[in-house]
Backbone as CSV, one residue per row, in Angstrom:
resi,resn,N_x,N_y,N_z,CA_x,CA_y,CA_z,C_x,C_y,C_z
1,UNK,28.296,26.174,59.768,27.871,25.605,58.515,26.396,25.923,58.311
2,UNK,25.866,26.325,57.271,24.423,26.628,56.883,24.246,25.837,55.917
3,UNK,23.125,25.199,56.164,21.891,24.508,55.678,21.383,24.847,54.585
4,UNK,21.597,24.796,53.431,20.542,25.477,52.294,19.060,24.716,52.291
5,UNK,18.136,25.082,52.039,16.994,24.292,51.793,16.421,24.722,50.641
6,UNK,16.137,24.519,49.432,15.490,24.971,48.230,14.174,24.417,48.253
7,UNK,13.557,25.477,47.355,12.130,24.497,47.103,12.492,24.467,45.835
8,UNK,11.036,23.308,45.325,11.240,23.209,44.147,10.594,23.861,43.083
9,UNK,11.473,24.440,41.648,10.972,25.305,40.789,10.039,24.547,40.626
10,UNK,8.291,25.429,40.491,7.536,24.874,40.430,6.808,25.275,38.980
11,UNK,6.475,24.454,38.032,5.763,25.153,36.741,4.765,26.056,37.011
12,UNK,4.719,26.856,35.838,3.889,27.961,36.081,2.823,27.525,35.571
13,UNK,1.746,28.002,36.066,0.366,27.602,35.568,-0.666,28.288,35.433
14,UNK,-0.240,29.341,34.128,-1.456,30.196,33.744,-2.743,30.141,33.731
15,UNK,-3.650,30.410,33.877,-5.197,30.560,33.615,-5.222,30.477,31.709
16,UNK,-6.208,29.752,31.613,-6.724,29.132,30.229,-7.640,29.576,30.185
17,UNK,-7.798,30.606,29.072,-9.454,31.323,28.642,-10.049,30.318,28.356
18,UNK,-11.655,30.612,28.652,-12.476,29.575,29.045,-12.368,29.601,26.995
19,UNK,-12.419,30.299,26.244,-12.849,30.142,25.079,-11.917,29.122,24.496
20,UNK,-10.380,29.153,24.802,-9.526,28.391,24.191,-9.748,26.861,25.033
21,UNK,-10.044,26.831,26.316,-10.965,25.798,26.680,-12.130,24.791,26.127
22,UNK,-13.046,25.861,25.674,-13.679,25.522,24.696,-13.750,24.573,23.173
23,UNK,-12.907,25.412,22.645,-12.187,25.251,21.751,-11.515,23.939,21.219
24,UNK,-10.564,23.750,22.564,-10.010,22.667,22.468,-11.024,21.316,22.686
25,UNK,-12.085,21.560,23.635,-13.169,20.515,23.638,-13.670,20.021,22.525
26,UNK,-14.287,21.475,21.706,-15.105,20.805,20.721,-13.956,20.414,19.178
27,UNK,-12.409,20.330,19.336,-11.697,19.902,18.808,-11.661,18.679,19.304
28,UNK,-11.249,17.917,20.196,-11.382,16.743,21.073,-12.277,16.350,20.638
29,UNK,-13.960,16.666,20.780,-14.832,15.931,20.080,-14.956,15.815,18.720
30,UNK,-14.287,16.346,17.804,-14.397,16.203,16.188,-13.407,14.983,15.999
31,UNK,-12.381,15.105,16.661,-11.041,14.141,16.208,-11.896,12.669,17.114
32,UNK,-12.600,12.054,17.745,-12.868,11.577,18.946,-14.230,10.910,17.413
33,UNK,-15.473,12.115,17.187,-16.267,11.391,15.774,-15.899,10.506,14.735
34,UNK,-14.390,11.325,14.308,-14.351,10.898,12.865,-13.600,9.725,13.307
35,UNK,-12.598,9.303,14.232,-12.187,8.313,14.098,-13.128,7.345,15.060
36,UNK,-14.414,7.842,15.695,-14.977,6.346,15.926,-16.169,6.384,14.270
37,UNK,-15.825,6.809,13.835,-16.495,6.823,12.326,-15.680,5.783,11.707
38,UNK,-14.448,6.303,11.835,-13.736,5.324,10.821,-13.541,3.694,11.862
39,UNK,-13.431,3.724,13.061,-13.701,2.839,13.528,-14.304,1.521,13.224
40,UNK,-15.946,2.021,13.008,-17.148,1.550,12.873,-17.192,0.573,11.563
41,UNK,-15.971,1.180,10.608,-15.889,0.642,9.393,-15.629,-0.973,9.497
42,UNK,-14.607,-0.906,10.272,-14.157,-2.118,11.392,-15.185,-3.285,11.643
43,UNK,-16.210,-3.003,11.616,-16.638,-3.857,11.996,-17.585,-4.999,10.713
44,UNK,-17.731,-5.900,11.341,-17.779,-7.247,10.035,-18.938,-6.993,9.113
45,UNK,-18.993,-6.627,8.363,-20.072,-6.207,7.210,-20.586,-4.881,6.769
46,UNK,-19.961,-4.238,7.762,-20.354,-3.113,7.336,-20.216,-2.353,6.638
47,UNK,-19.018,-2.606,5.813,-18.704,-2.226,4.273,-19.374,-2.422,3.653
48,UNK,-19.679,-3.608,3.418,-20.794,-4.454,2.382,-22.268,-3.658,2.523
49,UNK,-22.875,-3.383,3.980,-23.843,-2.675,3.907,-23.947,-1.417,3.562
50,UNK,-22.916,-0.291,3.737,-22.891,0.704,2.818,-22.526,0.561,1.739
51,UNK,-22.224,-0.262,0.846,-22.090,-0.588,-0.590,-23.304,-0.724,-1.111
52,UNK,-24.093,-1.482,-0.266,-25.534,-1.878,-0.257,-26.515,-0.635,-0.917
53,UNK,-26.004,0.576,-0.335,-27.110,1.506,-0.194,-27.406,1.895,0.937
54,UNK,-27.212,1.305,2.170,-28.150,1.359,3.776,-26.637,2.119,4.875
55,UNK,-27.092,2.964,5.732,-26.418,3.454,6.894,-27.667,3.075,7.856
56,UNK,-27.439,2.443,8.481,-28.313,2.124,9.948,-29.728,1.529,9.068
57,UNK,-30.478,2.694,9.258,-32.002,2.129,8.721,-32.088,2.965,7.393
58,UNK,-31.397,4.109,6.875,-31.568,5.089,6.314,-31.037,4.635,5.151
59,UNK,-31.369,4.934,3.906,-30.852,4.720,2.217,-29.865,5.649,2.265
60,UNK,-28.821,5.631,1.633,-27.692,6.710,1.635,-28.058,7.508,0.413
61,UNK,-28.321,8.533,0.815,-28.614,9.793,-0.619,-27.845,11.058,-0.510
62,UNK,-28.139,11.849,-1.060,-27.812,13.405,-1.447,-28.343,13.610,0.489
63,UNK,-29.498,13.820,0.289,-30.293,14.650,1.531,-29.830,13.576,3.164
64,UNK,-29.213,12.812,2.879,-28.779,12.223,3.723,-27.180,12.524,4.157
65,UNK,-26.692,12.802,3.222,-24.996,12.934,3.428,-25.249,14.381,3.901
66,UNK,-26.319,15.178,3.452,-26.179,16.562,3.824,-26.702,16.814,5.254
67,UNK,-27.437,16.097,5.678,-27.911,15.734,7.236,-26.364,15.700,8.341
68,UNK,-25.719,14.307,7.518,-24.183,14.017,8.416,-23.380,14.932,8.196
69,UNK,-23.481,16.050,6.895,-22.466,17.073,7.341,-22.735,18.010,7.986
70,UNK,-23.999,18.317,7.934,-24.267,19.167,9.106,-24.204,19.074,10.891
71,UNK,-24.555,17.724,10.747,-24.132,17.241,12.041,-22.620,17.717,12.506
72,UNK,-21.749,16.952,11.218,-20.448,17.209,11.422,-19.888,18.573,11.965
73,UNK,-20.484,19.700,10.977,-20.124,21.012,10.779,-20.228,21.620,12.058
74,UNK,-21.351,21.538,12.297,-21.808,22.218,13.262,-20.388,22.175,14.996
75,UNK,-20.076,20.924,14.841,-19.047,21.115,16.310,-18.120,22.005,15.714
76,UNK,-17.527,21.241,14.059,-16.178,21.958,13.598,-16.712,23.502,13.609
77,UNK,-17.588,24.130,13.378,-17.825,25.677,13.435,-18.009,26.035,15.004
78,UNK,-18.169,24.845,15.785,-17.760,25.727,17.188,-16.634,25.595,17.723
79,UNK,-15.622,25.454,16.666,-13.583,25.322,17.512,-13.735,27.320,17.168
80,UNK,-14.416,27.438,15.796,-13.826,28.628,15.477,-14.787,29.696,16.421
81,UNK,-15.985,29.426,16.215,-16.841,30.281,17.235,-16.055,30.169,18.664
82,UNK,-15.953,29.002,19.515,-15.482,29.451,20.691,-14.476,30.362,21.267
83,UNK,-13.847,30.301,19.763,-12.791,31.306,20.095,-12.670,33.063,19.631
84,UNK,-14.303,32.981,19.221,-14.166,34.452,17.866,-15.637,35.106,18.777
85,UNK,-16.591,34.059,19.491,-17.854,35.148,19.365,-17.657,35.794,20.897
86,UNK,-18.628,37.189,20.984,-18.330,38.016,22.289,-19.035,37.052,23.556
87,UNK,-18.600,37.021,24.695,-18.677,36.151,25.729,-19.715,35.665,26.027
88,UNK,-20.862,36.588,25.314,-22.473,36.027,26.383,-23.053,35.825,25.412
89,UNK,-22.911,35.680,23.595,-23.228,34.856,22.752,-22.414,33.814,22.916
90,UNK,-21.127,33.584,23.157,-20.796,32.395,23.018,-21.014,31.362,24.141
91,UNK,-20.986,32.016,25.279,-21.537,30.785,26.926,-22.700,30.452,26.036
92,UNK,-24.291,31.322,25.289,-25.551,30.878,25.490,-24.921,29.395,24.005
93,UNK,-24.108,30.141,23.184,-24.401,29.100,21.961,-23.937,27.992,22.603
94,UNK,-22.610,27.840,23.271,-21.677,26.193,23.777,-22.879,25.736,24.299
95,UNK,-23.925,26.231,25.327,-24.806,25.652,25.999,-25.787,25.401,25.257
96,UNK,-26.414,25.535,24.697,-27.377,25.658,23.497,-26.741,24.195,22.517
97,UNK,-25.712,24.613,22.279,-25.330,23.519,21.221,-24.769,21.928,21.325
98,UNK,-24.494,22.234,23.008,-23.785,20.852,23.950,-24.950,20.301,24.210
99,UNK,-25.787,21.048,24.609,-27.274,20.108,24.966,-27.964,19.546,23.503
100,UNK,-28.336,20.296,23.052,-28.385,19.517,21.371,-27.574,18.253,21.243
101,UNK,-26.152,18.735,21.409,-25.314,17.290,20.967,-25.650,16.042,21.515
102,UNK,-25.588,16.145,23.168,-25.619,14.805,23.859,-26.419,13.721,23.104
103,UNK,-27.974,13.871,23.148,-29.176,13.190,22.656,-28.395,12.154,20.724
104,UNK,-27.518,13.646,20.464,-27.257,13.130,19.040,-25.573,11.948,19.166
105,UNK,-25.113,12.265,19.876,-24.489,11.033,19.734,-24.845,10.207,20.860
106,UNK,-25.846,9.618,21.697,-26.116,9.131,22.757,-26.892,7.997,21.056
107,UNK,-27.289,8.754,20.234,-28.047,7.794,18.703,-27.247,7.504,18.210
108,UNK,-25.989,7.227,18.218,-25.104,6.354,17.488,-24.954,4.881,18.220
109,UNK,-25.896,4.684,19.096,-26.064,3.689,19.823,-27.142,2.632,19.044
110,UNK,-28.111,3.383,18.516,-29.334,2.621,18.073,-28.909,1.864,17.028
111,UNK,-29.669,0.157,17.184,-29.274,-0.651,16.254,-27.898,-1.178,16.723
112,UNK,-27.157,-0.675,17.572,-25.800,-1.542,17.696,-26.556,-3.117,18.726
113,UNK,-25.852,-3.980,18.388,-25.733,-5.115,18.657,-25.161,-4.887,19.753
114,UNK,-25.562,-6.168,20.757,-24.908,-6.389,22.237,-23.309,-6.889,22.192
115,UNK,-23.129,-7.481,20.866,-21.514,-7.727,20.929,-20.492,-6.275,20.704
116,UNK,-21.188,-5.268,20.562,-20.782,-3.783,20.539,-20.543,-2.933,21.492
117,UNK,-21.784,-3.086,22.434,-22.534,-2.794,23.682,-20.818,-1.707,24.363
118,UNK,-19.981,-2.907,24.451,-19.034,-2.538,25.423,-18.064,-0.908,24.650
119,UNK,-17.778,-1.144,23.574,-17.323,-0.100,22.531,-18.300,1.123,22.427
120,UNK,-19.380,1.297,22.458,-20.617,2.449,22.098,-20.314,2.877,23.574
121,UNK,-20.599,1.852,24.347,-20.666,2.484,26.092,-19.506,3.569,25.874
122,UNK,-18.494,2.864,25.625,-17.092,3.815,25.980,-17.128,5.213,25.080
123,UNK,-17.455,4.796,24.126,-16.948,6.100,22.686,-17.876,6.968,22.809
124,UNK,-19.315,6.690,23.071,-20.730,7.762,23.661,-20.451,8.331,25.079
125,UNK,-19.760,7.557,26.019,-19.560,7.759,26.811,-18.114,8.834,27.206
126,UNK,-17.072,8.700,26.237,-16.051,9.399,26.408,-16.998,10.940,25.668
127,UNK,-17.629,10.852,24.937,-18.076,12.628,23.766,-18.999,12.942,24.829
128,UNK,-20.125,11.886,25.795,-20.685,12.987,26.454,-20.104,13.890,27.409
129,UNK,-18.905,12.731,28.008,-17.848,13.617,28.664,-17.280,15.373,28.373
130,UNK,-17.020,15.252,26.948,-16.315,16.269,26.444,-17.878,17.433,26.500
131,UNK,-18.893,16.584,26.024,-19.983,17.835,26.324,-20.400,18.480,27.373
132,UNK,-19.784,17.698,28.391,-20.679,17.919,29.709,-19.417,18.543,30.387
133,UNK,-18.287,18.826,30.096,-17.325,19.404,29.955,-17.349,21.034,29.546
134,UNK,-18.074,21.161,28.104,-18.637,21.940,27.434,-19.605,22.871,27.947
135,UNK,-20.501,22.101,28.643,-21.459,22.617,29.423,-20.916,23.680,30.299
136,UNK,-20.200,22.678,31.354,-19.435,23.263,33.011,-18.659,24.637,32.516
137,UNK,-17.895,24.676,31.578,-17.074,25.432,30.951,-17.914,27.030,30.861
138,UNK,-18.707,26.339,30.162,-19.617,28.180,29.464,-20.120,28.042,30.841
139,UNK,-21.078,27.006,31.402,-22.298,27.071,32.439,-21.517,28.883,33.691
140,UNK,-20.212,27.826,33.771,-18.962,28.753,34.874,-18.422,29.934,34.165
141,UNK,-18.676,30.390,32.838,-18.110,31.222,32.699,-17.752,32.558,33.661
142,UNK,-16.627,32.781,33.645,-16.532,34.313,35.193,-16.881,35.031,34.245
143,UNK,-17.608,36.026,35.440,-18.212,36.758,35.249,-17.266,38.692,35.375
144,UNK,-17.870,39.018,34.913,-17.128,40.924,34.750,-17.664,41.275,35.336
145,UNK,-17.264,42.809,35.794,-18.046,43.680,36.047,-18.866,44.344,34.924
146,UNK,-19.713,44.849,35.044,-20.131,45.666,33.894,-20.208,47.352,34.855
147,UNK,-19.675,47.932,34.225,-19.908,49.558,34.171,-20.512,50.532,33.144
148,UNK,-21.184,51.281,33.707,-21.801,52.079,32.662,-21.308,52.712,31.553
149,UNK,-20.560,52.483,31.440,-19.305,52.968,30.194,-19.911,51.834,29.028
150,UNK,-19.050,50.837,29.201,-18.986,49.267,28.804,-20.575,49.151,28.373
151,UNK,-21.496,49.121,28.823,-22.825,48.596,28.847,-23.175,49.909,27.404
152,UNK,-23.413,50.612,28.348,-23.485,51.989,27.291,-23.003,52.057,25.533
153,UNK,-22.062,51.813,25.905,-20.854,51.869,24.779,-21.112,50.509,23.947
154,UNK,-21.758,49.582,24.619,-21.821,47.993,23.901,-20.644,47.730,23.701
155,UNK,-19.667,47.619,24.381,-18.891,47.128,24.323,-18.499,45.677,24.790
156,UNK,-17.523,44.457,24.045,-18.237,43.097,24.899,-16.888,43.043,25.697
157,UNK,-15.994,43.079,25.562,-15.138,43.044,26.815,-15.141,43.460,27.540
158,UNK,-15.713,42.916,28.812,-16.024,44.051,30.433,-14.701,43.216,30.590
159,UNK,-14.211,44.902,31.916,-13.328,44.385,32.911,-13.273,43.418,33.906
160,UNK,-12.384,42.848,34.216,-12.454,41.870,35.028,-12.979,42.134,36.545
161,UNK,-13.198,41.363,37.042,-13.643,41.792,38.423,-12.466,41.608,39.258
162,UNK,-12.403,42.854,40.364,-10.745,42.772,41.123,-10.888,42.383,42.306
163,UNK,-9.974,41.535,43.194,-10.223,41.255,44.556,-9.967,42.044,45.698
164,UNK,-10.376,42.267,46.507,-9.732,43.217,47.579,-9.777,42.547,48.642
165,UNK,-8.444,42.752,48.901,-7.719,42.008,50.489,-8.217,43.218,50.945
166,UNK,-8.860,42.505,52.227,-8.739,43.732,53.478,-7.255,43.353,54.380
């Protein structure tokens, strides 16, 4: 009598370009803004104070809404950049633009009240995640070879680098 022993089919688990990596981060952080945006609405008066005229300390104007969409824009134009620009513009921009971010939503803190405290911790605390995420991502980008062809040629897709078993 023989024994079968199987293993088990195990899922496959492709490698994820760091760009679609990317990508998906600074998607995570847009969906992650707008609904602690809409969140915020939530809370007791604060309707009334943007009816008012006032966001935080600021009068709500023209040159003000155009401030928050730029804020806004700027992640939503890096789902499409992470996935469109050549490799060593896009590591310097994610890094460039993740460090920018932190400081800016680490300020959605100012002015919150201590009965908040626990909610800002979490929601500042979950986006710096995704930045610092952002960071590691480009920071690690692998690296190519470059050959004189490639370099020469300006070309941005270098070959990959190959391993050799001895």
């Amino acid at each position: 009598m023989t024994i079968r022993t199987t293993t088990p089919n195990l899922l496959d688990n492709p490698p994820i370009p760091v760009q679609a990596k990317l990508a998906a981060a600074w998607t995570s952080l847009m969906f992650l803004v707008i609904y602690i945006d809409y969140f915020h609405l939530y809370q007791p008066g604060e309707i009334d104070v943007i009816r008012g005229g006032d966001i935080f300390e600021f009068d709500i104007s023209g040159t003000l809404m155009t401030i928050f969409f730029v804020i806004i824009a700027i992640p939503a134009l890096m789902v499409l950049l992470s996935m469109t620009l050549p490799a060593r513009v896009n590591r310097a921009t994610n890094l460039v633009v993740a460090s920018l971010y932190i400081p800016i939503m680490v300020f959605n803190a100012a002015g919150a009240s201590w009965d908040w405290a626990f909610y800002y911790a979490i929601t500042i605390g979950v986006e710096v995640l995704i930045l610092a995420f952002v960071l590691r991502a480009a920071w690690t980008w692998p690296r190519g070879v470059a050959s004189p062809v490639t370099t020469a040629a300006g070309v941005y897709q270098e070959p990959l680098q190959t391993q050799h078993h001895a």
